[in-house]
MDTraj code that builds the backbone (N, CA, C; nanometers):
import mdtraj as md
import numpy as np

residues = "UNK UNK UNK UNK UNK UNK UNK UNK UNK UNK UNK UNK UNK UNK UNK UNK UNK UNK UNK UNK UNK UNK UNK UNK UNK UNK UNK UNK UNK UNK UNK UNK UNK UNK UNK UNK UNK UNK UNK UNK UNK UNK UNK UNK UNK UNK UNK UNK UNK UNK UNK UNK UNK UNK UNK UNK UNK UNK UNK UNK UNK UNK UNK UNK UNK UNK UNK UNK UNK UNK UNK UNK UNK UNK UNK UNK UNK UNK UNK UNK UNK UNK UNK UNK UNK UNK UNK UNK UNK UNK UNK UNK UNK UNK UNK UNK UNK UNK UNK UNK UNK UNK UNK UNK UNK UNK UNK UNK UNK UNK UNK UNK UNK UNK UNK UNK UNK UNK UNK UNK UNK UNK UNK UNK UNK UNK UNK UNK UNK UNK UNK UNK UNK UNK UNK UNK UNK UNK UNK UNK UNK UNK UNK UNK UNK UNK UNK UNK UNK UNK UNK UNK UNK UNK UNK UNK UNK UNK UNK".split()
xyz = np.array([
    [-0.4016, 2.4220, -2.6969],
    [-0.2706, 2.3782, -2.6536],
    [-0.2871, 2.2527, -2.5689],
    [-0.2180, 2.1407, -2.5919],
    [-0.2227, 2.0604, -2.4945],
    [-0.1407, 2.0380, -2.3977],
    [-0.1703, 1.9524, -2.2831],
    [-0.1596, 1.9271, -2.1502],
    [-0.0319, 1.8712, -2.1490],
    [0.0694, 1.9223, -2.1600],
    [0.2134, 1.8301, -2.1476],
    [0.1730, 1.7165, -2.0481],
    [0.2045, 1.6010, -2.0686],
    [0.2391, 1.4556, -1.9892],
    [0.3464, 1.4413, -1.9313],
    [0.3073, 1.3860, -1.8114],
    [0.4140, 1.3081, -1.7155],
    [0.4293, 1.2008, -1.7119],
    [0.6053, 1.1401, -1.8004],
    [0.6456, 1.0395, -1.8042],
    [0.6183, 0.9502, -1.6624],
    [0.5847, 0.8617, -1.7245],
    [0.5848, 0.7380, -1.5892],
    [0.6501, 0.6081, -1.6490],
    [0.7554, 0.5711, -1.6407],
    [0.8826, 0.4495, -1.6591],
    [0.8278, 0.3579, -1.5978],
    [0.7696, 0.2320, -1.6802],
    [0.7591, 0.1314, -1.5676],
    [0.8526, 0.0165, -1.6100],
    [0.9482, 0.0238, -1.5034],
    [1.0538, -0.1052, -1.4417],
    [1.0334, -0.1789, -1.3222],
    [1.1062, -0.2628, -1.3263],
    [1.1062, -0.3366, -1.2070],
    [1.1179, -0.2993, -1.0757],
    [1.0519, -0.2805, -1.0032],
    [1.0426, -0.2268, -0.8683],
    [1.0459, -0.2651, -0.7413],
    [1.1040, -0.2570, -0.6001],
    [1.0680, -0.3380, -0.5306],
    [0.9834, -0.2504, -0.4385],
    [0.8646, -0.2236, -0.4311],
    [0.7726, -0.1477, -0.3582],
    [0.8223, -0.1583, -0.2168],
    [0.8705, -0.2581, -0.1599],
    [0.8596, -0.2312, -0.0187],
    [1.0150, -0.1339, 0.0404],
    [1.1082, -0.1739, -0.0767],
    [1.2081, -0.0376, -0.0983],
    [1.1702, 0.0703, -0.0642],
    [1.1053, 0.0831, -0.1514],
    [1.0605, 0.2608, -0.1855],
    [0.9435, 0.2830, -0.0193],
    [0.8909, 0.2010, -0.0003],
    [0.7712, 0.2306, 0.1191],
    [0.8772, 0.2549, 0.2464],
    [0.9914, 0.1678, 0.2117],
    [1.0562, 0.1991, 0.3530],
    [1.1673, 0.3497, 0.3469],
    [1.1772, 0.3763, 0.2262],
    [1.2521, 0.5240, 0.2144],
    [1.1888, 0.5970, 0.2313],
    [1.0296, 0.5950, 0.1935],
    [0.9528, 0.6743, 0.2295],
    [0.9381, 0.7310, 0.3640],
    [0.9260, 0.6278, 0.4572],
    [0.8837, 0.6179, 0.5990],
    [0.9757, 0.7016, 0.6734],
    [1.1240, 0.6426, 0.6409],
    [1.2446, 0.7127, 0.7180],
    [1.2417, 0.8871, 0.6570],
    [1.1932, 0.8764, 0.5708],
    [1.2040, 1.0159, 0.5441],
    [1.1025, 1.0866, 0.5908],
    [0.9756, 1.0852, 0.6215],
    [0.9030, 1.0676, 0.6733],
    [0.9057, 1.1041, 0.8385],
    [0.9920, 1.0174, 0.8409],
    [1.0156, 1.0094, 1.0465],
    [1.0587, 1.1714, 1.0384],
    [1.1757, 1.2052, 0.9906],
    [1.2644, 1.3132, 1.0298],
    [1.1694, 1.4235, 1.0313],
    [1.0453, 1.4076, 0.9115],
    [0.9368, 1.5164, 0.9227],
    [0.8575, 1.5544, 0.9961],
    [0.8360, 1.4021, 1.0935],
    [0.7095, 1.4094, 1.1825],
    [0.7169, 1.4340, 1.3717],
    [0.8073, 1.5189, 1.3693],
    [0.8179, 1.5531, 1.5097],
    [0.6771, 1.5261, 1.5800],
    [0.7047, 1.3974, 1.6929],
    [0.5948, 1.4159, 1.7526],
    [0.4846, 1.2219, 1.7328],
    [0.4937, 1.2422, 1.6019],
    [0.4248, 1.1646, 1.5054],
    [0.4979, 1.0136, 1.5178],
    [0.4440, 0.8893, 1.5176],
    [0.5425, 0.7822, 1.5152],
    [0.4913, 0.7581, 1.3505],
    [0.5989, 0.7228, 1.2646],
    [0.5421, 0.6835, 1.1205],
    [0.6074, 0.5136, 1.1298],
    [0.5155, 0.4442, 1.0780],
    [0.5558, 0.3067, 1.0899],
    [0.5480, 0.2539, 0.9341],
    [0.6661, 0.0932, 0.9553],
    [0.6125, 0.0423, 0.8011],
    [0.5352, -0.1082, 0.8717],
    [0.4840, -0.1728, 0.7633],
    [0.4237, -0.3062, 0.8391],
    [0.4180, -0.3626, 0.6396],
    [0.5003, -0.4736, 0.6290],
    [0.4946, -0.5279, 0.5526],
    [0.4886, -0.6505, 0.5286],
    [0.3839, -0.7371, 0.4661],
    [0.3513, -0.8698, 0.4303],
    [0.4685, -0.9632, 0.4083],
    [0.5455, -0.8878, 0.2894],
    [0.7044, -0.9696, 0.2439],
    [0.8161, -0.8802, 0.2674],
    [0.9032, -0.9571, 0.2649],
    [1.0512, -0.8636, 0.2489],
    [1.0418, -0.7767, 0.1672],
    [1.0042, -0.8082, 0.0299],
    [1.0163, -0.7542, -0.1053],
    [0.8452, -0.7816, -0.2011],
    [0.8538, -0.6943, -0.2559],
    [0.7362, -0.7244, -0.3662],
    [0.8135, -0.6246, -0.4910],
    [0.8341, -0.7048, -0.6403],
    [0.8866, -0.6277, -0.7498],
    [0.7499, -0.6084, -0.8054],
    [0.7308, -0.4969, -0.8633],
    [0.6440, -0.4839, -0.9969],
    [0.6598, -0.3890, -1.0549],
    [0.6174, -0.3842, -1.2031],
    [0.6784, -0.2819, -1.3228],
    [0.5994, -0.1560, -1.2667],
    [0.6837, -0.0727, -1.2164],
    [0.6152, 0.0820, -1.1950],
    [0.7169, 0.2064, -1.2155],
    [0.7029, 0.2976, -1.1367],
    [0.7997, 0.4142, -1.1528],
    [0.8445, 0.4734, -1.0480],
    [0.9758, 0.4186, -1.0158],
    [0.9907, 0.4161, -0.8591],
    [0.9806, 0.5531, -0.7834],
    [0.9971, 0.6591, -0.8897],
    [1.0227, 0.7818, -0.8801],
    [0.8709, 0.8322, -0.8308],
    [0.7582, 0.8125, -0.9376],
    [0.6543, 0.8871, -0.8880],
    [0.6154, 0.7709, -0.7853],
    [0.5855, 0.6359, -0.8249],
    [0.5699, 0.6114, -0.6579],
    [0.6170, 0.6375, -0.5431],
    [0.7176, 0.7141, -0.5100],
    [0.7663, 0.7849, -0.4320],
    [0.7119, 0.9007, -0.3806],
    [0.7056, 0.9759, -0.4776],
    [0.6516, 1.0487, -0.4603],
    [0.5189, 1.0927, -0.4175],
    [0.3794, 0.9777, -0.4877],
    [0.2982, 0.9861, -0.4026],
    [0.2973, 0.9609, -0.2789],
    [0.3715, 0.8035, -0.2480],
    [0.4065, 0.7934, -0.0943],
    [0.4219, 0.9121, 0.0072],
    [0.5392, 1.0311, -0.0588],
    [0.5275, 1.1307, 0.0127],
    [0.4431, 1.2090, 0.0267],
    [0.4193, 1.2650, -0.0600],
    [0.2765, 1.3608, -0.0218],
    [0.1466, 1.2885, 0.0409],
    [0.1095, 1.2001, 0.0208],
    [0.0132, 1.0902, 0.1414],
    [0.0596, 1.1324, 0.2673],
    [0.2043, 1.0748, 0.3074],
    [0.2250, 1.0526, 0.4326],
    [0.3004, 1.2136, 0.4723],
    [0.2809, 1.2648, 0.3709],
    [0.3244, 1.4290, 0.4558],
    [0.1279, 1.4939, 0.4757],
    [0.0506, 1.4615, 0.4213],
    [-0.0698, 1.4831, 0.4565],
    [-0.0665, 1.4242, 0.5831],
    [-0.0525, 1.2931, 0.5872],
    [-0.1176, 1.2312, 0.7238],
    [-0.0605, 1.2769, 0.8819],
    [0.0695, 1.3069, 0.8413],
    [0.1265, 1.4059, 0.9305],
    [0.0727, 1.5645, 0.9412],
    [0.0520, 1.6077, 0.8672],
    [-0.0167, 1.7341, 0.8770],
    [-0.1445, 1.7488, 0.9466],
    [-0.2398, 1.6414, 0.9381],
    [-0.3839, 1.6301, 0.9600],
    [-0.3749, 1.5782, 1.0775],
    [-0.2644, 1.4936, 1.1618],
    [-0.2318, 1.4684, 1.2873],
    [-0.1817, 1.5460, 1.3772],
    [-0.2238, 1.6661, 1.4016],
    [-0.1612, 1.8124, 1.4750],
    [-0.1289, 1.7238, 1.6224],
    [-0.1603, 1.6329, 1.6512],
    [-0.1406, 1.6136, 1.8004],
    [-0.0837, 1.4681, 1.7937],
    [0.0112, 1.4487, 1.6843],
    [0.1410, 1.3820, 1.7112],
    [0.0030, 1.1917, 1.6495],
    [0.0600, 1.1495, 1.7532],
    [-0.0106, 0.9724, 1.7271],
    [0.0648, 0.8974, 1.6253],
    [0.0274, 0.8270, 1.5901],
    [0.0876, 0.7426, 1.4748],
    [0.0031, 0.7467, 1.3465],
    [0.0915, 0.6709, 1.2310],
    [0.1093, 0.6933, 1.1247],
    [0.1487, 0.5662, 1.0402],
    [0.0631, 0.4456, 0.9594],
    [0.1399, 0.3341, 0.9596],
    [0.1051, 0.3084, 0.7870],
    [0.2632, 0.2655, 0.6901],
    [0.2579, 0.2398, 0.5703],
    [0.2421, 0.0683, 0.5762],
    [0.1186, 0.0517, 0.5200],
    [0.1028, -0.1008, 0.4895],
    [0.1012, -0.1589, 0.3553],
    [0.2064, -0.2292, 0.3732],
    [0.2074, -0.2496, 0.1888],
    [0.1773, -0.4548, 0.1864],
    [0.0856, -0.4643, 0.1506],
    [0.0688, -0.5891, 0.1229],
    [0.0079, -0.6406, -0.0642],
    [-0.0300, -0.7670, -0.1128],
    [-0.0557, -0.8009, -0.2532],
    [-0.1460, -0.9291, -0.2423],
    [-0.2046, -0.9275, -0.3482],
    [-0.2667, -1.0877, -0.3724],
    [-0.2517, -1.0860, -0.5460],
    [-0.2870, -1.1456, -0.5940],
    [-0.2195, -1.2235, -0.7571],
    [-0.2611, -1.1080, -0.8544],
    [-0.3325, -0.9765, -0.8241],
    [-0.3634, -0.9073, -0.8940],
    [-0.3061, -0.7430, -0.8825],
    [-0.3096, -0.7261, -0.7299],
    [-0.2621, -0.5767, -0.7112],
    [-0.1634, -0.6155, -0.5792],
    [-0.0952, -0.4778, -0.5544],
    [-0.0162, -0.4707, -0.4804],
    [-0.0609, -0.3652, -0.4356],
    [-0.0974, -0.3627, -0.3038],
    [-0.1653, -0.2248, -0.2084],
    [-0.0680, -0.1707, -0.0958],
    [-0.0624, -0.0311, -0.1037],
    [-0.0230, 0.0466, 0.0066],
    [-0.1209, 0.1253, 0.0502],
    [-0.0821, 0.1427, 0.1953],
    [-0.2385, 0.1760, 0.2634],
    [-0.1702, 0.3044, 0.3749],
    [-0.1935, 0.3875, 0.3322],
    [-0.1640, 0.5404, 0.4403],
    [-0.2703, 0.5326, 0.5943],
    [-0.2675, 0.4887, 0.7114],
    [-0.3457, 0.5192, 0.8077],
    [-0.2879, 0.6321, 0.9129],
    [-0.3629, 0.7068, 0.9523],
    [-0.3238, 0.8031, 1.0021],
    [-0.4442, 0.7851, 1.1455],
    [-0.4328, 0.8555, 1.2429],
    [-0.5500, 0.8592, 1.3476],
    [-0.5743, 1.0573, 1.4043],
    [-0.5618, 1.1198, 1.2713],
    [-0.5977, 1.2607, 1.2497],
    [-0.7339, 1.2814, 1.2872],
    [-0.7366, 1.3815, 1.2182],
    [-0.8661, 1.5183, 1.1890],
    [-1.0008, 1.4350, 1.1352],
    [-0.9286, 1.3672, 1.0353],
    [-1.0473, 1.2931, 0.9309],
    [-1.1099, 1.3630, 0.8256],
    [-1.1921, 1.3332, 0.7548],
    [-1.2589, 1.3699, 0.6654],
    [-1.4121, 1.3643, 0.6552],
    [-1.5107, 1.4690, 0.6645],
    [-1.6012, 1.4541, 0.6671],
    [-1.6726, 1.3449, 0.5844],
    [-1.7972, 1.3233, 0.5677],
    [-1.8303, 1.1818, 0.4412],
    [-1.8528, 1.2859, 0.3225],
    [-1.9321, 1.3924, 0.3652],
    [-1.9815, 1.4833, 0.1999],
    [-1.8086, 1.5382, 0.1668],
    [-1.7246, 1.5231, 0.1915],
    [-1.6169, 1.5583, 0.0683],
    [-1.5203, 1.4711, 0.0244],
    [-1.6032, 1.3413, 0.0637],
    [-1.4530, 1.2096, 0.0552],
    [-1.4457, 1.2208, -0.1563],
    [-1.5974, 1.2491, -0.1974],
    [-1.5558, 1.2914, -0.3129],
    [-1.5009, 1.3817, -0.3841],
    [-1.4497, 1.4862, -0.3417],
    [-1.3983, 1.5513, -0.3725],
    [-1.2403, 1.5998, -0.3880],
    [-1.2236, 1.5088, -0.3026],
    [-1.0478, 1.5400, -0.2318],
    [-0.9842, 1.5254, -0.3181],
    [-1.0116, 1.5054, -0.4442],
    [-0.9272, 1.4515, -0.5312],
    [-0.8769, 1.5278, -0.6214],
    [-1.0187, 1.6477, -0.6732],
    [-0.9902, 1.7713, -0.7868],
    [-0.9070, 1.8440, -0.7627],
    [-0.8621, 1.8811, -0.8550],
    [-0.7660, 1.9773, -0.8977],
    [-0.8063, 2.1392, -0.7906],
    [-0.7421, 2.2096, -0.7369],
    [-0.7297, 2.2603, -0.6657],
    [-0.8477, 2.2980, -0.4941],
    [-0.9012, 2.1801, -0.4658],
    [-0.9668, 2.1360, -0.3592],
    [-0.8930, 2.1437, -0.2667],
    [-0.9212, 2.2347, -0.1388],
    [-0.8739, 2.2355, -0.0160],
    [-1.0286, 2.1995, 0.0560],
    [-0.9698, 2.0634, 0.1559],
    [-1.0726, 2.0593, 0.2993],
    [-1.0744, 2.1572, 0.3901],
    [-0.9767, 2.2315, 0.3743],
    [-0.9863, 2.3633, 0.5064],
    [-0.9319, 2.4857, 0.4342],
    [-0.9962, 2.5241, 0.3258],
    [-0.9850, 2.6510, 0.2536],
    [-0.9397, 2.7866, 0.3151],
    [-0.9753, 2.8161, 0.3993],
    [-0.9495, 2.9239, 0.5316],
    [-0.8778, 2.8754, 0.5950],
    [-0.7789, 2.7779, 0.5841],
    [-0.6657, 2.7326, 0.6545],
    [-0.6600, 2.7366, 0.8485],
    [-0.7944, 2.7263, 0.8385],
    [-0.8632, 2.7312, 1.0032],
    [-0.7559, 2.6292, 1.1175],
    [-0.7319, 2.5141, 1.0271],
    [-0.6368, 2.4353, 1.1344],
    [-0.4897, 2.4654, 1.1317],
    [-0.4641, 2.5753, 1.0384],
    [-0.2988, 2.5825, 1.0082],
    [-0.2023, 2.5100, 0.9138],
    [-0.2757, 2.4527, 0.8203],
    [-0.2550, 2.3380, 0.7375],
    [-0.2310, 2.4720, 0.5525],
    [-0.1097, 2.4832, 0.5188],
    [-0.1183, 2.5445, 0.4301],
    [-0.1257, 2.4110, 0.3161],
    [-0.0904, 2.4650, 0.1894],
    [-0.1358, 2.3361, 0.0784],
    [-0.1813, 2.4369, -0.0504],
    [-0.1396, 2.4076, -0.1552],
    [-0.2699, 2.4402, -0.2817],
    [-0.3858, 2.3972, -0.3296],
    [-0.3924, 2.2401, -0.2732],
    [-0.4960, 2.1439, -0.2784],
    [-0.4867, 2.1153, -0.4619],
    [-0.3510, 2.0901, -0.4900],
    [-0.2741, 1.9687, -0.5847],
    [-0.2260, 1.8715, -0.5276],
    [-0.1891, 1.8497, -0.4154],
    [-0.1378, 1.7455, -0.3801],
    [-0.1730, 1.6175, -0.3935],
    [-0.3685, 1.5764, -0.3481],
    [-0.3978, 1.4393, -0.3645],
    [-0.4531, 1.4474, -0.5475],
    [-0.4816, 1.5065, -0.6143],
    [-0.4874, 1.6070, -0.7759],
    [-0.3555, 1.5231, -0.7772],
    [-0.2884, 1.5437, -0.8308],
    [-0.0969, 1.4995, -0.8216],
    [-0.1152, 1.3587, -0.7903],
    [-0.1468, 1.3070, -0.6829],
    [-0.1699, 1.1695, -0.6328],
    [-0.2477, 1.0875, -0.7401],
    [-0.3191, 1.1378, -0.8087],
    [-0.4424, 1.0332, -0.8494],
    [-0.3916, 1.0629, -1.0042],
    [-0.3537, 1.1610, -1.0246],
    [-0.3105, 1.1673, -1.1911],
    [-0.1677, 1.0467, -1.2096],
    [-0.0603, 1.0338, -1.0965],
    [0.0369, 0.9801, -1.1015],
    [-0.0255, 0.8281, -1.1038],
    [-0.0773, 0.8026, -1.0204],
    [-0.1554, 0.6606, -0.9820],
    [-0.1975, 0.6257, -1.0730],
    [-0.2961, 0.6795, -1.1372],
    [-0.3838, 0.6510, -1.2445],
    [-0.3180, 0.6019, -1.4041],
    [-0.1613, 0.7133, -1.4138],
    [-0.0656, 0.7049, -1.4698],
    [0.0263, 0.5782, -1.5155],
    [0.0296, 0.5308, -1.3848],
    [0.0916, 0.3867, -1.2847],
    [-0.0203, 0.2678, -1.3675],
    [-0.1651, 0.3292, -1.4203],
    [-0.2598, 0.2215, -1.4309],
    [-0.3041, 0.1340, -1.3024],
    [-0.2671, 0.2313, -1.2197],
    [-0.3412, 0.1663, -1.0577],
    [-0.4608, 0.2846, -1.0490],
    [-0.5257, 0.2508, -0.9291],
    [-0.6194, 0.3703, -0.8213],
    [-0.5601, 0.3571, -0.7224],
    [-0.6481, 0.5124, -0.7120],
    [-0.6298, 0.5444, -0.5249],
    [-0.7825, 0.5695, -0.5157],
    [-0.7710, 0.5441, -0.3385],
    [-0.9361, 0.5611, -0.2656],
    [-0.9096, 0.6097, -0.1414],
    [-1.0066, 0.6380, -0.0458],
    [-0.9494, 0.6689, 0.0524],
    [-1.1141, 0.6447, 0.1404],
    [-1.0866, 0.6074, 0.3102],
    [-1.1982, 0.6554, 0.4287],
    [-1.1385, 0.6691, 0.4533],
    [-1.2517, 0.7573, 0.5387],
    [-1.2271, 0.8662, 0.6674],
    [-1.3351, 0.8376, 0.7502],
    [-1.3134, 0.9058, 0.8416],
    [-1.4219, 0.9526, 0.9525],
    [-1.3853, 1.0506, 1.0514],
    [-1.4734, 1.1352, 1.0563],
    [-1.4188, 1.2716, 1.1036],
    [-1.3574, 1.2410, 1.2624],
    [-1.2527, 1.2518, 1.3349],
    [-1.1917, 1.2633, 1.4749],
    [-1.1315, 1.1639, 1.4803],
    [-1.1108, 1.0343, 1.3919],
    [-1.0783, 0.9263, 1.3835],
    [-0.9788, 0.8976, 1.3016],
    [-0.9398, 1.0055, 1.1626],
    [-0.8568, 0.9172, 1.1069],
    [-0.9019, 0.8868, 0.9562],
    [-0.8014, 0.8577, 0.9184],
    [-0.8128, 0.8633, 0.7420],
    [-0.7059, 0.6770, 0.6897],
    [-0.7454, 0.6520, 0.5793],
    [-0.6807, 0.5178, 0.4992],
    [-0.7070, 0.5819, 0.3621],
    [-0.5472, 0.6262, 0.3309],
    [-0.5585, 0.6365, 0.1518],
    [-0.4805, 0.5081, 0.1049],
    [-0.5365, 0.4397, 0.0319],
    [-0.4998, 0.3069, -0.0514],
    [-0.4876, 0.3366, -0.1826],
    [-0.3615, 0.3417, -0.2063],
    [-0.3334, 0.2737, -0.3874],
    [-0.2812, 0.1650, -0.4176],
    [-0.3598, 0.1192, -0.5316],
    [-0.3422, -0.0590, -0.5514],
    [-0.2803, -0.0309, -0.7123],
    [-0.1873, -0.0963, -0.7160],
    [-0.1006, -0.0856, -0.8602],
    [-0.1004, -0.2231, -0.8452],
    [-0.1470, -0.2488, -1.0447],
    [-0.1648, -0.4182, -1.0963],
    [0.0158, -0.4854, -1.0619],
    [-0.0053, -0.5969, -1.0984],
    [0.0879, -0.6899, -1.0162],
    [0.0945, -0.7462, -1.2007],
    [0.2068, -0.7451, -1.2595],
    [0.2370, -0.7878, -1.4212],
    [0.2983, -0.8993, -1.4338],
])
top = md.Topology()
chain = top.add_chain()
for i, resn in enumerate(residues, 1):
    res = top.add_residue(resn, chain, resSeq=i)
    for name in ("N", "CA", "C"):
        top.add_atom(name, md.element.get_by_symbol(name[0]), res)
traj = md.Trajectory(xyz[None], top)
């Protein structure tokens, strides 16, 4: 049987739209948390899917809030050069150890399996992230460092 697909529409977009709906929506979630935007231009269009880019936006920045139990900030950076257009999740959380920065990505992977910090999840979420992205014909990547803080970046081509 195969894997039903998830449509991904690519139209004209203005990314920094969608980064800033993200954010405000975002705020109302993050009691505690400051979520910021910081953007290069007013506007950047490119053919994507405003819908799942959205959507990853959210689940990123509902991670980065989650992994920040003690509030701090939270900043969406969306900048481009002639090839990609990057948004950049920084958070100043928990972090990520280095032995699982590869991993975060599979299909049902939890960093805190025993839910030790209080962090529930199925560990689809960044799974979800990278299939949509990838979808998009962009990547995602991400550092960390453990007590410091995390940067997930997805760069979607510029058409």
């Amino acid at each position: 049987m195969a894997t039903p697909r998830v449509r991904v529409l690519g139209v004209g977009v203005d990314v920094v739209d969608v980064a800033r709906a993200a954010v405000e929506a975002a705020r109302i979630r993050a009691a505690g948390t400051e979520v910021t935007l910081r953007a290069v231009a007013e506007s950047s269009t490119i053919e994507t899917d405003a819908g799942r880019l959205r959507q990853v936006l959210d689940n990123l920045l509902d991670n980065a809030i989650k992994y920040s139990p003690n509030g701090g900030s939270i900043e969406l950076r969306v900048d481009e050069d002639a090839r990609w257009t990057r948004l950049a999740i920084t958070d100043h959380g928990v972090g990520i150890p280095a032995g699982e920065l590869a991993r975060i990505f599979e299909k049902f992977y939890r960093l805190d399996p025993h839910q030790t910090r209080g962090v529930n999840g199925t560990g689809l979420g960044l799974y979800v992230c990278r299939e949509l992205v990838e979808r998009m014909d962009g990547r995602i990547n991400v550092a960390s460092l453990p007590g410091r803080g995390s940067t997930f970046v997805v760069e979607l081509p510029r058409r």
